[in-house]
C-alpha positions in Angstrom: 14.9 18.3 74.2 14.8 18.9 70.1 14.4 15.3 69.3 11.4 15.1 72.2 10.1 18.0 70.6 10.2 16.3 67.2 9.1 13.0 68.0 5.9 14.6 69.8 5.3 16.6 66.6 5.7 13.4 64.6 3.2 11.7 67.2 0.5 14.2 66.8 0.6 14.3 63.0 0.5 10.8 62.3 -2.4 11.0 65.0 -4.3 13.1 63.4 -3.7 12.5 60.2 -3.6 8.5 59.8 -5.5 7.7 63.1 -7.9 9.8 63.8 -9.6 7.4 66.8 -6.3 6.6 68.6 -6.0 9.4 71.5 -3.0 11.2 71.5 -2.1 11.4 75.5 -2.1 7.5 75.8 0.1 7.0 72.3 2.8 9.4 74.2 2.7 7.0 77.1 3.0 4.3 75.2 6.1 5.7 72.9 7.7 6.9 76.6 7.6 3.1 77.6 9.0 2.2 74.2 11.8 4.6 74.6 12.6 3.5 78.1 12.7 0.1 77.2 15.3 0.6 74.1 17.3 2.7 76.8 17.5 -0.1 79.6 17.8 -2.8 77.1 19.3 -2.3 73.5 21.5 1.1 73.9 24.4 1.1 75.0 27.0 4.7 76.3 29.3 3.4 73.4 27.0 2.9 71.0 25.1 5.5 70.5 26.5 8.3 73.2 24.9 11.6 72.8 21.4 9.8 72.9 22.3 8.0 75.9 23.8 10.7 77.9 20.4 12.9 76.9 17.7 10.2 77.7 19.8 9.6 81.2 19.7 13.6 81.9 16.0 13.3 81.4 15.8 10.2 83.4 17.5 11.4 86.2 16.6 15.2 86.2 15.4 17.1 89.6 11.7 17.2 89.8 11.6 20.7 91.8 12.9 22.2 88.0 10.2 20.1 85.8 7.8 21.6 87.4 9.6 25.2 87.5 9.8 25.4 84.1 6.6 23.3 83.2 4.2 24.2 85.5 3.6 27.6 85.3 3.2 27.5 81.1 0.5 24.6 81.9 -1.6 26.8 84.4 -1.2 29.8 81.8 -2.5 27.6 79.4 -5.6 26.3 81.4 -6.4 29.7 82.4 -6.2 31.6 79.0 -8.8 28.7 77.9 -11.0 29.4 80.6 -14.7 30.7 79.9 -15.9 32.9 82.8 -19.3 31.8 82.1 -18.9 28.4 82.6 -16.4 28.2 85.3 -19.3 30.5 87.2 -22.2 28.4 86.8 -19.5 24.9 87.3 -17.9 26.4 90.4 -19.9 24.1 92.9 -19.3 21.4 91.3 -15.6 21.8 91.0 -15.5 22.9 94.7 -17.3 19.4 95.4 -14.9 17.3 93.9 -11.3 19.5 94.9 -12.3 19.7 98.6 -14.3 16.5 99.7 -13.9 14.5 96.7 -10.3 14.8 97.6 -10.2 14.4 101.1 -13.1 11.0 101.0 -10.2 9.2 98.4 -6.9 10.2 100.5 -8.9 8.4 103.3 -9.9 5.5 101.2 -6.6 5.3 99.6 -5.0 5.2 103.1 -7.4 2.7 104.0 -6.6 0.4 101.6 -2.4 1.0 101.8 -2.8 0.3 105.6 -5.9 -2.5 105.6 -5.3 -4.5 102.8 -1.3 -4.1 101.3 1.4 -6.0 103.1 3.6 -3.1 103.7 1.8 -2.4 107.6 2.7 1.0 106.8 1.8 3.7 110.0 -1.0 5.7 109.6 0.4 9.1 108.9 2.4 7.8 105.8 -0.3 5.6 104.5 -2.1 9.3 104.3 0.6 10.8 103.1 0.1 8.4 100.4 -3.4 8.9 99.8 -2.9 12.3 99.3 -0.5 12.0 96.8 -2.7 9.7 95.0 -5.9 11.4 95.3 -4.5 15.5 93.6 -5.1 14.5 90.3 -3.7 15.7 87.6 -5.8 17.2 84.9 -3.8 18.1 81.8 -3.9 15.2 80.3 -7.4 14.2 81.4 -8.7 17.6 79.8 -6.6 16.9 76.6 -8.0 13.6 75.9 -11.7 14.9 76.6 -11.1 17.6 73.8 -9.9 14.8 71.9 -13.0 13.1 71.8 -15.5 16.1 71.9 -17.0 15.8 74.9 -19.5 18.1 77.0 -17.6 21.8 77.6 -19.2 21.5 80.9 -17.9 17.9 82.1 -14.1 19.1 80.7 -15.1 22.6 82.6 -15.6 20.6 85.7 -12.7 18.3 85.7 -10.3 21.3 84.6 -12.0 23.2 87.8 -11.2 20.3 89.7 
């Protein structure tokens, strides 16, 4: 957890500091892929064992705690940043896209799973699917919009979302 927590600090100063274009949620994807690829390929248990056995705890950890000790800090956030104002005059909006926005691409996303994939997967989890797909996750969306400035309102409303 220290060294994620100090190569993330490392990440968001050189960022900043020598590439101020390059967003900063997409360049923590990218350095996640990186690490998981010198995992599976160039360390081994023996060589290098403390890191391995803490990169295979994170690997293999139980997604009911990640979001149990995650979640809740990432809503506080989001709602300590909230202006009433704007949340008040965005609220349709935000209702628009979190109830049918939601359901109209679980439908199409089941569509597609059932219509056009080769898995001839039933209906109900071809929707199950869809769901899945369709509850978007806006942290990182919202992060990368303050990144590059844009409109309080359009952040407002994909945050709402």
């Amino acid at each position: 957890l220290s060294l994620g927590i100090l190569v993330g600090a490392a990440i968001t100063h050189v960022c900043s500091r020598y590439m101020p274009g390059v967003p900063y949620t997409p360049t923590l994807l990218l350095v996640g892929v990186l690490v998981a690829t010198l995992k599976r390929f160039v360390l081994t248990a023996e060589g290098s064992p403390h890191l391995y056995a803490s990169l295979d705890a994170w690997e293999h950890i139980d997604g009911h705690l990640l979001l149990r000790i995650f979640l809740p800090a990432l809503l506080f956030n989001d709602a300590m940043q909230l202006e009433w104002h704007r949340t008040y005059r965005c609220l349709s909006q935000c209702l628009v896209l979190a109830v049918p926005g939601v359901l109209i691409s679980a439908a199409l996303t089941a569509c597609y799973v059932r219509w056009l994939l080769p898995y001839e997967w039933p209906w109900d989890l071809a929707l199950a699917f869809g769901s899945v797909l369709a509850a978007t996750d806006p942290v990182a969306v919202v992060a990368l919009l303050n990144d590059l400035g844009a409109s309080p309102v359009l952040t407002m409303v994909i945050a709402g979302e």
